[in-house]
N, C-alpha and C positions, 0 to 999 in steps of 0.2 A: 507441158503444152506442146502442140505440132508444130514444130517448125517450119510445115508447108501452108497450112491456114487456117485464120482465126473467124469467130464469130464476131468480132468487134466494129461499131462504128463509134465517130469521132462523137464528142461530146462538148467542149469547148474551141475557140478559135481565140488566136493570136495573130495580131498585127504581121502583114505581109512585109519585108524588107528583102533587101538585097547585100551581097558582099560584093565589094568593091577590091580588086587584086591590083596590086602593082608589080610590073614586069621587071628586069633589070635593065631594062630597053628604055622605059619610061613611059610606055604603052601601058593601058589600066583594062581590066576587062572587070565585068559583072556577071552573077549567079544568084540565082535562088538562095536565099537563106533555107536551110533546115528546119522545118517546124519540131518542137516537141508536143505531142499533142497527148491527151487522155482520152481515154477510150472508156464505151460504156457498154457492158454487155445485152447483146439482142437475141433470145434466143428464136424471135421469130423470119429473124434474115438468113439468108444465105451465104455459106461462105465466099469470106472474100481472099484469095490466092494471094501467094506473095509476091508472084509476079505482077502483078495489078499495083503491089508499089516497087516496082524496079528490081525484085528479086534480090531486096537487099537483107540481111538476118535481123535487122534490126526494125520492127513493121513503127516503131511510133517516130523514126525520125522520114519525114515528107517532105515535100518540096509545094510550093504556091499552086501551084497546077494539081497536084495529085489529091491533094487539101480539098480543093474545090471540087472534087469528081466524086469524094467520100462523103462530102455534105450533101452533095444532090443525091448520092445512096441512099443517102439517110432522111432525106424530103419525102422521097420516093416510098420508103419501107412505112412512113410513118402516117401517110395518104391512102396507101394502098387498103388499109383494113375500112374506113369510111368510119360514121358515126352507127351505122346498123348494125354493131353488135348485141350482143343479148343485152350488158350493161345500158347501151345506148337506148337500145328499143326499153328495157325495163326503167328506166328511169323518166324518160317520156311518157311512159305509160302512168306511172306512178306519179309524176306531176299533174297529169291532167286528173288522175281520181282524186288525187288529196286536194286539188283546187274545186272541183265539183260537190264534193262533200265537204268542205268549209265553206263552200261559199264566198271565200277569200274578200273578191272584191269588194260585193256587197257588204259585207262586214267593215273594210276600211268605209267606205263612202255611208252608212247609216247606223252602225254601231255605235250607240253611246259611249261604249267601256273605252272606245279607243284614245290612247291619249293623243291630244290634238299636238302637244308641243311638240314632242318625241316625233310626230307625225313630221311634221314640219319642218325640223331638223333634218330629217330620213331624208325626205324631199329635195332639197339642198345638197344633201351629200350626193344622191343620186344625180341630180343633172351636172354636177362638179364632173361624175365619172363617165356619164355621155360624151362631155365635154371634151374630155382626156383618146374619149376611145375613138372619138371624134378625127383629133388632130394625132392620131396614132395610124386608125385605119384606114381612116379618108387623106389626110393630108400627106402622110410619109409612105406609106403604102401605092397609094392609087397616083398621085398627083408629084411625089420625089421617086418614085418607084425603089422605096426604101426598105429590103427586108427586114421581117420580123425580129433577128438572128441580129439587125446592126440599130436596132431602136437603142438600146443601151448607149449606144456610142455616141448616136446623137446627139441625143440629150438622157447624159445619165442620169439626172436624177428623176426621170420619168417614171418607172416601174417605181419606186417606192414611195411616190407620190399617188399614185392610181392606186396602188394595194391598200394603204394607208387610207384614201378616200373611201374605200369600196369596205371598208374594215370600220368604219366608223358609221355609213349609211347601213350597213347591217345590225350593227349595234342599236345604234336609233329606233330601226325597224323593228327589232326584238322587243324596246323597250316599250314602242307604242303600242306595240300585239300582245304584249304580253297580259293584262288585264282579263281578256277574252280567253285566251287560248293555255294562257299558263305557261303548265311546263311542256305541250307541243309546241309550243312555239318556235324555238330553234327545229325543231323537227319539219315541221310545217315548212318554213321559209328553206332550209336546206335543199327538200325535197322540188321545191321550184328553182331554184338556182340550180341544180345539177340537171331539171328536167330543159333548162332555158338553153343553157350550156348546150348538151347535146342535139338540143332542135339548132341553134347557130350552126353547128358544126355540119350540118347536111351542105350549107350553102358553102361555096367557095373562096 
């Protein structure tokens, strides 16, 4: 590896502390704790010098401040590409043909085959994870100005409650389509979930 610079940004975060020194005077100063952090390779960033962490040999131990200047690199690198890539555009594109040629909607709303219970439950599970994404995007985001990056902390056992939700409304959904559509059916609903996905992802 170059000793001078690596392709890597940070990947997780660890709680911010400080050390506490005691003098022989009986004076106490404070410092930065040392992060250890992991690193996750980006081949689309630019290198980052070693002097940008202190010119030390050691690039994974940081300090609070330097910590924080690698995570906006890594905001930044991860923003910059937008939802318009080919993926993004082909995936949009392909939600809206597979929704025009099934007929989707109409199919839930006058389909006989469909089952009504499985429906019902789907239903249920779905406004459970509005609900979630709700007091996620709207409440902690917008109104505690809470990043993405600290929702865990918040309240942890959020993320495994919404996946969990969202894991169970799709199941439901699968099982009320399934009658109609068979074995598309996970085909079908995947291709609008990734096409929903990358339409969100335009807006900010």
């Amino acid at each position: 590896m170059d000793s001078t610079e690596f392709d890597h940004v940070p990947l997780l975060e660890q709680d911010s502390e400080e050390i506490i020194t005691k003098a022989s005077d009986g004076s106490t100063s404070s410092h930065p704790r040392k992060r250890s952090v992991r690193f996750q390779n980006n081949p689309d960033s630019e290198p980052i010098s070693m002097a940008a962490l202190g010119g030390r040999k050691d690039p994974f131990d940081i300090t609070d401040d330097e910590f924080e200047k690698l995570t906006l690199y890594r905001s930044q690198i991860s923003s910059s590409s937008g939802p318009f890539t080919f993926g993004g555009v082909f995936w949009m594109v392909t939600s809206i043909a597979v929704l025009y040629y099934t007929q989707l909607p109409v199919v839930i709303k006058a389909d006989e085959r469909v089952d009504w219970f499985w429906l019902t439950l789907s239903g249920v599970m779905l406004a459970v994870c509005l609900l979630q994404a709700a007091y996620f995007i709207v409440y902690l985001s917008w109104f505690k100005k809470v990043s993405s990056d600290h929702w865990e902390k918040v309240f942890p056992p959020g993320i495994p409650i919404a996946t969990a939700t969202f894991l169970l409304f799709s199941l439901f959904l699968n099982m009320a389509l399934w009658p109609v559509f068979k074995f598309f059916t996970p085909l079908i609903l995947l291709s609008q979930f990734l096409g929903a996905i990358t339409f969100l992802a335009i807006f900010p």
